[in-house]
Structure formats: C-alpha cells, structure tokens
Phi, psi and omega in degrees: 000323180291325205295321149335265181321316171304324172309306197276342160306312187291321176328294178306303197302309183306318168331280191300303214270336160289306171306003176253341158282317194302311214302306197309301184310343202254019208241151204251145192310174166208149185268199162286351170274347196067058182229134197331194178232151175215124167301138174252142188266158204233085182064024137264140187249200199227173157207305159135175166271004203246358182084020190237121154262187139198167187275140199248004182278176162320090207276166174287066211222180143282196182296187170259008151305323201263018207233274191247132179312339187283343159287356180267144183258038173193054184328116176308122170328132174299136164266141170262138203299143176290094165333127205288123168303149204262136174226167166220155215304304214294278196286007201264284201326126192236110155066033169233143180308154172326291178317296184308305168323296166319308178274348184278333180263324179310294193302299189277043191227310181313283192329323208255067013046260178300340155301319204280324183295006188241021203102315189305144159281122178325138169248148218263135184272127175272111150340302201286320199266356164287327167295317201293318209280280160313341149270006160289312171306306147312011089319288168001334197273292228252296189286009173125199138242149167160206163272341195343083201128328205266099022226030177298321165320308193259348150313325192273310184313316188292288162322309174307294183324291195240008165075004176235151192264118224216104172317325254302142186269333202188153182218139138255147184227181178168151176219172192190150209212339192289327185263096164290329162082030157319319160239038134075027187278189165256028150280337171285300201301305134350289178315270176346298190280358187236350171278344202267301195288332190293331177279321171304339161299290177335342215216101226265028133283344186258310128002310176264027196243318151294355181226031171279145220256351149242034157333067202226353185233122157248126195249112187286148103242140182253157185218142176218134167271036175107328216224276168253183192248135194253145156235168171213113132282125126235184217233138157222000000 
C-alpha cells in the first residue's frame, strides 16, 4: 500500500512540475526595455496578391521602445504634433522627373499622417537624402531589393554627391508592379504613393520604422523600370 502512495506520489509531483514548464514556455521573451524580443528575418520578402512587394528583413534601426507606444509597458502621454510644413514638391526636388518628385514628397506627407495619428512630430521630407533614396532604388532595378549596403553604401552616396558625410538610421524598400503610371497624371501620383506607403504601414517592422521617435529627416525615391515601381525610405 505504501508503495503505491509513492508512486502516485511521484506521479503528481512530475505531473506538477511539467505543468509548470509548459506554463513558463509559453510566456513571451522580454528584452531590457520590456518589450517582447521579434525574431528577426533575414532577406525575406512578401508579395500580395495585386503583385506588390516588399522587403520584410530587419532595417539597421532601434528597438520597439523607441518606435510605437502600443508595444510599451508604461506608455507615454500623446503629444500633439508640430504641423508639417507645406513644400513643394517641384522646385524642392534634386535631380528627379517631375512625376517621381511628386510621389516622393507624397509618400512622405502619408508617413507624417500616421504619425500625427500616434502623436508623433512630423519628419521634414529631405531632397538631398531623397536622391540617395532614389539612386538606391534605381540600383534596386538591377541587383534586387533589398538592404544590401545600408547604410554605409548610401552614406557614400550623400558624400560623393554633396561633399558631407550623413549619418542614417533606418531604411524601408517596397516594389510594385500594380500601378504602371503610364501617363504619369495625378491620380497615378496618388495611386503610387498610397501603394508604397500603405504597404509599409502594413507591415510592422516598417511600420516601426516610420514612427520612430527620433526621426527628423525623411528622404523618399522611387525608380521604374517600365514594369515595376522600386521605392526606398531613408530616416535620419
């Protein structure tokens, strides 16, 4: 009879201490800020059913402390946003088609959007750092999407160009095949621009990328080679 109760004894306790691993396995990592830890993917991309990608790896950036309040476990009070200054698009624009110029300033009137719905102060769309973004892209054409470079590559690019040496924080890339822009009006400038940013919304490493809270320079370019459309943000 004793022997018995022990067994069943031992039973339980083994019993108990697997419910208490399974309990424990299932509980989500945290980093030091205290925010979940998200595996990072490596030069994978997505594609939609509309023929629209984007690149879905791990941009060079900080943490998701630093990005969207809804991930924090002691969120900051909304602040309300520094109205976006109004520019345009034409006469701003350095060494881009009319058109390109347009969705590129476009893109980033969207970006300062979602921000102000999160609080955030708008970030001022750059020229300088929109050509480095547009000759990324325009590579993009011939070696792929992706990071490839970022952001030592495109530092050099800034340098080469305007003789200052330029820091950047963070990159999004994204192609597109749905909007051909054939006759470049502004409603394709629309289209374009609301295909680029909505997917990057969409897509919550780019997404924390756009709302990163020490932000202040956005430079957009898009580039195509007749067939699809290439964009790059970068963030300084």
């Amino acid at each position: 009879m004793k022997q018995v109760t022990t067994i069943k004894s031992i039973q339980i306790i083994t019993s108990f201490l697997f419910a208490i691993a399974l309990i424990s396995s299932c509980q989500p990592q945290v980093s030091n800020s205290g925010n979940p830890i998200t595996k990072k993917a490596t030069n994978q991309t997505g594609q939609n059913k509309d023929g629209a990608s984007y690149d879905d790896s791990e941009s060079e950036t900080g943490d998701a402390s630093d990005t969207d309040d809804s991930t924090q476990a002691n969120p900051k009070p909304q602040i309300s946003p520094t109205p976006s200054p109004t520019v345009d698009p034409i006469s701003t624009c350095y060494k881009g088609s009319e058109f390109a110029c347009k969705v590129e300033k476009l893109i980033t009137d969207m970006t300062n959007e979602y921000r102000a719905q999160k609080g955030l102060n708008p970030v001022a769309h750059d020229p300088k750092i929109s050509f480095v973004s547009r000759d990324w892209s325009q590579k993009q054409i011939s070696v792929g999407m992706g990071h490839s470079g970022f952001p030592g590559q495109r530092v050099s690019t800034y340098q080469k160009e305007f003789g200052i040496r330029m820091s950047f924080s963070a990159e999004n890339v994204a192609m597109s095949g749905r909007v051909r822009a054939g006759s470049q009006s502004d409603a394709e400038v629309q289209a374009l621009a609301k295909e680029f940013a909505t997917m990057w919304w969409n897509s919550m490493g780019h997404r924390m990328n756009m709302l990163g809270r020490n932000h202040k320079l956005l430079g957009v370019g898009v580039a195509s080679n007749g067939r699809m459309w290439y964009a790059t943000q970068i963030f300084r």
